[in-house]
N, C-alpha and C positions, 0 to 999 in steps of 0.2 A: 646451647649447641651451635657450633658452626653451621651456615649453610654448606658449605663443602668442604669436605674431610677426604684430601688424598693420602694413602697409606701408603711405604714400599712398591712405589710404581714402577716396572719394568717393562719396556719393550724394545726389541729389537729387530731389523730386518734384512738377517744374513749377515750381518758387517758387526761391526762395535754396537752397543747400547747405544739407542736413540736418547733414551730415559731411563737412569738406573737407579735404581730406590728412591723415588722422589716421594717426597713428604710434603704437602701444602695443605695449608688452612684457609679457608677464604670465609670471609664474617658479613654478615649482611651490610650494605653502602660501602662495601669495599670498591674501589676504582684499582684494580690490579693493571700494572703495564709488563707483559712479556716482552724480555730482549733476548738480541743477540744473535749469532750469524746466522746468515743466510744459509738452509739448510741445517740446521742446529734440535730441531724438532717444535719451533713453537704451535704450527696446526699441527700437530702430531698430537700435541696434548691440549688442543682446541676440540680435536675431533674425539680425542678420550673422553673429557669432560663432556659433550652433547651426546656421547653416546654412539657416535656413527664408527668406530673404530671399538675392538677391544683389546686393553693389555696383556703382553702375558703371564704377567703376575702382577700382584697387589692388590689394595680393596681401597674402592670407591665407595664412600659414604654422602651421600645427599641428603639435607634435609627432607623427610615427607612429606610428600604431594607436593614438590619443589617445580617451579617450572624454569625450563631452560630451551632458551633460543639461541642460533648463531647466524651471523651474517660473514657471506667469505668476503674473499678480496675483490673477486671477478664477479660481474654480472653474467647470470646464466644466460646462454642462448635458446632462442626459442621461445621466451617470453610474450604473450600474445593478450591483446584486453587490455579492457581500460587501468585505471592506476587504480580504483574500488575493485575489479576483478583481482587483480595481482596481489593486492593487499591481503581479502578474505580468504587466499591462500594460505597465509599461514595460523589461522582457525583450525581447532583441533573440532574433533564432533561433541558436540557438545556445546560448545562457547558461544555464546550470543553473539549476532552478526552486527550489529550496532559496535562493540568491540574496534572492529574495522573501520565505522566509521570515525570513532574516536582518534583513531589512531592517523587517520588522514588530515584528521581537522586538526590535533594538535601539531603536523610534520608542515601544516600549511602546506596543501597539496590540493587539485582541481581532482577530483573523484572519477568526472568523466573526459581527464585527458587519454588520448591514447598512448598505449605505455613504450611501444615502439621509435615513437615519434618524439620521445624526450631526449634532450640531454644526458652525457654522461654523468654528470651530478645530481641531475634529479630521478636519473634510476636507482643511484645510489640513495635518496632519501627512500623510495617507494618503497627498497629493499629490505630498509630501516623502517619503514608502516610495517611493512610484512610480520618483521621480525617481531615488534612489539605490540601486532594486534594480539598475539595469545597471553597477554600479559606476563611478560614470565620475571620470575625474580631474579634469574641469572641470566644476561646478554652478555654475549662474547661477540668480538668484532675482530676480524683479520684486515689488517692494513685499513681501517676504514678512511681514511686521509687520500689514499692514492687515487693521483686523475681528477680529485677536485679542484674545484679554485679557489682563492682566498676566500671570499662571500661563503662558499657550501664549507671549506674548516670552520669558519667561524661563528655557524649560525650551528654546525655541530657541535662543537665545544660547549657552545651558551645552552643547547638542549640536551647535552649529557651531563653538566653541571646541575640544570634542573631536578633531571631525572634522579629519580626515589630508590629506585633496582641496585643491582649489584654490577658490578661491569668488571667484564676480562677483556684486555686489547691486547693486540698486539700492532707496534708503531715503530718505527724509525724517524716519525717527524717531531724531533726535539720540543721544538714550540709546544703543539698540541701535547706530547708527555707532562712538559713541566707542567701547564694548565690544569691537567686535567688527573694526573695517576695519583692517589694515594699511599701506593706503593710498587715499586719495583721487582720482579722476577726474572733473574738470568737465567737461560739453559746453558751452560759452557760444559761440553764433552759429556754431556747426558746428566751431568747432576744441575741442581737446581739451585740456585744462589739466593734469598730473599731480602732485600735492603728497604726498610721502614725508612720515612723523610723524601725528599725531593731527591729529581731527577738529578743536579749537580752534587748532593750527599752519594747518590746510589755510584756515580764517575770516581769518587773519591776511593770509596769503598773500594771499587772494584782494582780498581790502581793498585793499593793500597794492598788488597791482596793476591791480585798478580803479581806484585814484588817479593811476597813472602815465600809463594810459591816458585818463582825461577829461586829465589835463595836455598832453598830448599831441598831444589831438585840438583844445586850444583853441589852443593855439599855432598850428597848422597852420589851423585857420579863421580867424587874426588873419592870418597870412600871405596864407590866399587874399585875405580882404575888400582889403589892401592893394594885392593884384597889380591884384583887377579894377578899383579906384579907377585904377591906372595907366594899366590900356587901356585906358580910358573919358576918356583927358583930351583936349585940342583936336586939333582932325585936323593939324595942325602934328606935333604930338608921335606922333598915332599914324602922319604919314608915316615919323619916323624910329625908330620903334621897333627895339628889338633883337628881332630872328628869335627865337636861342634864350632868348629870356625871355617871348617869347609860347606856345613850345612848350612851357617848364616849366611854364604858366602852365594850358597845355592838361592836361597830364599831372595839376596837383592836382586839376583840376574830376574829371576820369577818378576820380583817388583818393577825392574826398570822394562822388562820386556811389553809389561803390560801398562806401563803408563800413557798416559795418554798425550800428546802434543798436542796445544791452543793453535790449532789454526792459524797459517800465516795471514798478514798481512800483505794485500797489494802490491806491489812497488808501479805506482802511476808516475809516470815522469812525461810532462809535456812536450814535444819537440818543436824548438824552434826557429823558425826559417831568418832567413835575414830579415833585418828591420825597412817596417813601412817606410812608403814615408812617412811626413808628420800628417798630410789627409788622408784619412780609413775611408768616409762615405760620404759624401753633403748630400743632402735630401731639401727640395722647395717644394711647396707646395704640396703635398703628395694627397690625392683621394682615389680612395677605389673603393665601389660599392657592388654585391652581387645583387642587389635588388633594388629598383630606381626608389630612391628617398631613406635607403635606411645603409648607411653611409658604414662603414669599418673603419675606413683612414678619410679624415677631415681636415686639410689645410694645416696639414706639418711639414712643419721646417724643423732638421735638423745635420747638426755639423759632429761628426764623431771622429775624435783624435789618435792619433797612436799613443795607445798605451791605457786609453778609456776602458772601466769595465761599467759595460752597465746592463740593470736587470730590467726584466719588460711584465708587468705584470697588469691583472683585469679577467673579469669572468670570461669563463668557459663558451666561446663563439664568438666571440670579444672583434677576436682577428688577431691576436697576436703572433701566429703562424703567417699571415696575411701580411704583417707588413716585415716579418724578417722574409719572408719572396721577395718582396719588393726589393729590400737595402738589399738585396744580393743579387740582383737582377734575373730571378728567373720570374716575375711574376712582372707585366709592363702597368706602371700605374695609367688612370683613364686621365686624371690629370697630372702637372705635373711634371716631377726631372730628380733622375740618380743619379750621381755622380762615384765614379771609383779614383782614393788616390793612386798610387804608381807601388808597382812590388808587391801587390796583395798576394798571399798562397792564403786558400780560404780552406778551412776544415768544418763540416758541418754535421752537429750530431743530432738527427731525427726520431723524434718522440713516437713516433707511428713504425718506428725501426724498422722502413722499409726497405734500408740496404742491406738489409740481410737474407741470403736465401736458405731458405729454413731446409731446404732438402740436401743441402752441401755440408761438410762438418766447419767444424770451430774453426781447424785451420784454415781450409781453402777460401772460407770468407776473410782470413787474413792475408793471406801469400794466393792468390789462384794461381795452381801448376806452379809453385817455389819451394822450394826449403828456405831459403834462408832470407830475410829482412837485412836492409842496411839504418839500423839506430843508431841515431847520433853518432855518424861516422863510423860503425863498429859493425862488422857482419856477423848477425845472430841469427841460429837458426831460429824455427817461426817456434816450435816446439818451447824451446828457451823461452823466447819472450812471452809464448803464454801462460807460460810458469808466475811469469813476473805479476798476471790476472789473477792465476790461483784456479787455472785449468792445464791439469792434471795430463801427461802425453794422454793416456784412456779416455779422458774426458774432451781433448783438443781432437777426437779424432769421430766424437758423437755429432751427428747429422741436430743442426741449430734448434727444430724446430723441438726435440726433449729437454731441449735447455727450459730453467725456471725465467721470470721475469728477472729477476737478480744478477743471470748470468748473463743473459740477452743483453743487461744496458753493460757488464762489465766486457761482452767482447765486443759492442760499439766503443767502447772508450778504449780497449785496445786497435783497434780497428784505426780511429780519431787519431792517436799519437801516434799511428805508426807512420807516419809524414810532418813532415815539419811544416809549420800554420805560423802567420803573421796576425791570422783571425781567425779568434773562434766562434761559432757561433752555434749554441747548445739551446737546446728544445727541450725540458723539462729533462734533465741530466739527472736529477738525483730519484726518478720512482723507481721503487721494488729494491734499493743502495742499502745495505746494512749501516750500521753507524762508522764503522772504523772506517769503511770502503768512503763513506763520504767528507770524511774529516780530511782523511789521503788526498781527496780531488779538492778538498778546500783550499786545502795549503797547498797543491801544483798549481791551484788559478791564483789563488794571492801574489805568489813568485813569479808569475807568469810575466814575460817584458811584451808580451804581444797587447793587443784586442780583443774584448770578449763583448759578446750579445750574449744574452744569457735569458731565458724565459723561464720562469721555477713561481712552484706557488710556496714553495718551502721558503718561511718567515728569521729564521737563523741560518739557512745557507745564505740567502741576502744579505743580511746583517754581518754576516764573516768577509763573502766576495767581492759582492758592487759598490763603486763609487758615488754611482746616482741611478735613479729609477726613471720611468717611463711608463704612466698608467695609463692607462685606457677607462675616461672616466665618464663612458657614455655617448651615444649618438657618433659616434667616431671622436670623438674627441680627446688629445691625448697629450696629457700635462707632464712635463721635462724636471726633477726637483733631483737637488743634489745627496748626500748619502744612501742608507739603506734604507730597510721597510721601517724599521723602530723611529727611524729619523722624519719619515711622510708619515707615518702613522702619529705622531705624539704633534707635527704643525698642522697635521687634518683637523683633529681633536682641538686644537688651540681655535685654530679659524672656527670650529663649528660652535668651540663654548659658548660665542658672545649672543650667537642666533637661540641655544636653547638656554642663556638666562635672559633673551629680551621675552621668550616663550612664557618663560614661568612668570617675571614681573609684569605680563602682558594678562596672563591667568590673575597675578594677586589681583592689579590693579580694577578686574574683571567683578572675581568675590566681595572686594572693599565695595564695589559701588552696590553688588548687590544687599551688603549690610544696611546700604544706606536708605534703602529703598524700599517698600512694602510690596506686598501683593497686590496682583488685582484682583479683581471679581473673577475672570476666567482663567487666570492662574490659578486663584486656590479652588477652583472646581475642578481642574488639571489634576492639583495635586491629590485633592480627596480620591480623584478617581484611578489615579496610579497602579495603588495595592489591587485593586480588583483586574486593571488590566493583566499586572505582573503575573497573576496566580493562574488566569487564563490562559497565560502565554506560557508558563509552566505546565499549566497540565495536560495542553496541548502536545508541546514536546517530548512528555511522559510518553504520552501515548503514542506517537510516533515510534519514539526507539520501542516502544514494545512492539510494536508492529514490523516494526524492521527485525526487532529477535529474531522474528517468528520465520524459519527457513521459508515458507510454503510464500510469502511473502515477495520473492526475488523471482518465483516463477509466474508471476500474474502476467498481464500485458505490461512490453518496457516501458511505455508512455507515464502510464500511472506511479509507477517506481520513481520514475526521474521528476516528477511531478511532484514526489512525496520528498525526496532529498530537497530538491529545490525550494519546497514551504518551509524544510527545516531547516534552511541555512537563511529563509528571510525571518522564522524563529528566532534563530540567534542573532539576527543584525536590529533585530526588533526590543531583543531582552535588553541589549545592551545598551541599545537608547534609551529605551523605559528608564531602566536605572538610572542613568548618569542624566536623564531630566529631573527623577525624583530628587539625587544625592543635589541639585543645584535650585530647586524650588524650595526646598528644605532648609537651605542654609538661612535661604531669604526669607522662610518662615521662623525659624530660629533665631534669627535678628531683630525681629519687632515685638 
């Protein structure tokens, strides 16, 4: 039996079907990735399957005593208590509270951090302990990618490839899909599309049969145009018309009225101003630090060209908001010198999208007080050109702050183009971006003749846009290499080989000598007495999580608690020694 068995799913909310007989099967270690537009219903039917919503018709079937978790996109507010508080939140009654600790230790997480006080990416693991302290068979994750930074996808990926469960995501980050989906699910106009293979099969796929369908649809509207040229001819001809070919006639209007149109695409066109000169920025020496001794920008020097694109990438606090201040000169470095070439028009898209006033509509953050925009030489009105976004006049006229995440960055990039830029310079431009919306901006920045600064944790909009990178590889420190991320990723990898084979022939040459070589007298009394420590240090730990089970437990005095966590995490730094002295006194017992 499947774990999940959706039947004829239906819902709708006033308007078109969200979801219209959807059928899906999901099998235990299934990796399912939902696509597709923004607005489309993928947490519609995130929130069907956890149960927080219900259909109005169809039948959900679940495996029994199935358990199922979900993690959104957004971190809640209000969130209060350590990263062990927020975790045993999502303990059902019931569930052993050790659970939670498991769930910390294997997310590599500090127990008694305060949860407030973390990074956006490590609330996003905590939210990930949470989800997975109730152990459940089915996790579904909305957008789990967004707002991280490369280190937090990538230690994601490596512990959702681990992970034993079933997973439903939904993702626009290319990279992560390929890595990680087993398979593909489109919602396009409420049905549901299913493509088995990779992410670049399921692109085929879908091509492939978007072609069949416009063919399709145009045959069928050449057919109607011809029917109604027929009943439209001299009343002679409509005395004797045939019945049933006025009824068929009836039936395609019924069809074509109810069909449904694939949502436009975009039309993103960059504008641009006259050319740089040929220096964009020279930067010497540049440092700036908010805190004496722990440095952001550390002694860079760099010279950026007309016509350079390049991307800026490094964890989350890093500073890479920090030093695009700086090359733009709103932020004065403490050491240091910036330099502007001549002709710059600077456009800049902010990740914190705090030029937008969320209580004004779509337009007026476009035009304040105008009708009409002058693009590219051409007076349009503003309505028009937000057409070109894929906001709707009813929708150009909604106050910003009910816009989704998706529309917020698409009327920033309206907003961006509506001026002509020699530089660009874009602050994490693809979150909350459907896939077609960011293919669109790929290919305007590729063609683009200007300058681009570009900051993106997204591994394939890299690899499509920038020419060279800019990392931030610690302590302030920040290394200049030419291509994309595939291109610094694969000579990282090269440089680091040589250190983790001199590791390993540093280990043989380690084991050969212990071949060589016997025991001693307090070695093998070491080793004899290993097993008896091991077993103690096991049943110690036993006992521990049994006691941590036990609810009544977490209400004694805090001291004792954190006294008892703390013996159990020198527990486990204890077992793991034990061992790996035994696995290495062994060998050398095994040799003589």
């Amino acid at each position: 039996m499947s774990l999940l068995n959706l039947r004829q799913l239906h819902i709708a909310f006033g308007g078109p079907p969200i979801l219209k007989n959807v059928d899906l099967r999901v099998e235990r270690t299934d990796r399912l990735c939902l696509v597709g537009r923004n607005g489309e219903g993928k947490s519609t039917l995130m929130k069907i399957i956890s149960g927080e919503i219900r259909p109005d018709s169809g039948e959900q079937i679940i495996e029994r005593q199935a358990r199922v978790a979900r993690l959104d996109q957004d971190v809640p507010e209000g969130l209060t208590g350590t990263v062990l508080n927020v975790v045993q939140q999502g303990l059902r009654p019931g569930d052993p509270t050790h659970w939670a600790d498991s769930a910390v230790t294997r997310l590599q997480l500090d127990p008694q951090a305060d949860f407030a006080h973390l990074s956006g990416g490590l609330k996003r693991r905590v939210l990930l302990a949470r989800a997975l302290s109730a152990q459940p068979d089915l996790l579904l994750l909305d957008e789990p990618t967004n707002h991280l930074d490369l280190d937090s996808i990538l230690y994601l990926e490596d512990f959702l490839l681990r992970w034993e469960g079933t997973l439903i995501f939904v993702s626009h980050d290319r990279a992560f899909v390929r890595r990680l989906a087993t398979r593909i699910a489109e919602i396009d106009r409420g049905q549901l599309h299913v493509h088995s293979g990779s992410y670049d099969d399921f692109i085929r796929n879908r091509d492939a049969r978007l072609a069949v369908e416009e063919t399709q649809a145009a045959v069928s509207d050449a057919r109607l145009s011809e029917e109604e040229k027929w009943v439209r001819q001299s009343i002679s001809a409509r005395r004797t018309r045939n019945e049933g070919r006025v009824r068929a006639l009836q039936k395609m209007r019924e069809e074509r009225q109810q069909r449904r149109q694939r949502q436009g695409n975009a039309r993103l066109r960059v504008q641009e101003a006259e050319r740089s000169g040929e220096l964009v920025i020279e930067a010497e020496d540049l440092y700036f630090a908010y805190s004496e001794g722990e440095p952001q920008v550390r002694q860079l020097s760099l010279l950026v060209g007309r016509g350079d694109k390049i991307g800026v990438v490094g964890p989350n606090g890093s500073g890479k908001t920090t030093l695009l201040h700086m090359l733009l000169g709103q932020l004065e470095p403490q050491r240091g010198s910036v330099r502007h070439g001549t002709r710059l028009q600077i456009a800049h898209f902010d990740q914190l999208r705090s030029q937008l006033n969320l209580d004004e509509s779509v337009a007026e953050n476009i035009a304040p007080g105008q009708e009409y925009l002058d693009i590219d030489g051409q007076r349009r009105h503003v309505y028009g050109y937000l057409q070109d976004f894929l906001f709707t006049p009813a929708r150009a006229r909604t106050p910003v702050g009910a816009l989704s995440g998706g529309e917020r960055n698409r009327l920033l990039l309206a907003r961006l183009f509506a001026k002509p830029a020699n530089l660009l310079v874009l602050d994490e431009p693809t979150n909350d971006l459907d896939a077609e919306t960011l293919e669109l901006l790929e290919e305007q920045l590729v063609n683009y003749g200007g300058t681009l600064l570009i900051v993106s944790h997204d591994r394939a909009f890299l690899d499509n846009v920038v020419t060279s990178l800019l990392v931030f590889e610690g302590d302030g420190r920040i290394g200049e290499y030419a291509g994309g991320y595939s291109d610094w990723l694969a000579r990282h990898q090269s440089a680091q080989a040589p250190r983790t084979a001199e590791k390993k022939k540093a280990r043989k040459e380690q084991r050969s000598k212990q071949r060589e070589r016997k025991l001693g007298f307090n070695e093998q009394r070491e080793l004899d007495a290993l097993p008896d420590q091991i077993e103690a240090l096991e049943a110690e730990q036993s006992a521990l999580h049994e006691q941590m089970a036990d609810p009544a437990f977490y209400r004694q005095n805090g001291e004792d608690v954190t006294a008892a966590q703390t013996r159990l995490e020198q527990i486990d730094n204890n077992l793991e020694q034990a061992y790996a002295r035994w696995e290495e006194l062994g060998e050398i017992a095994e040799a003589q």
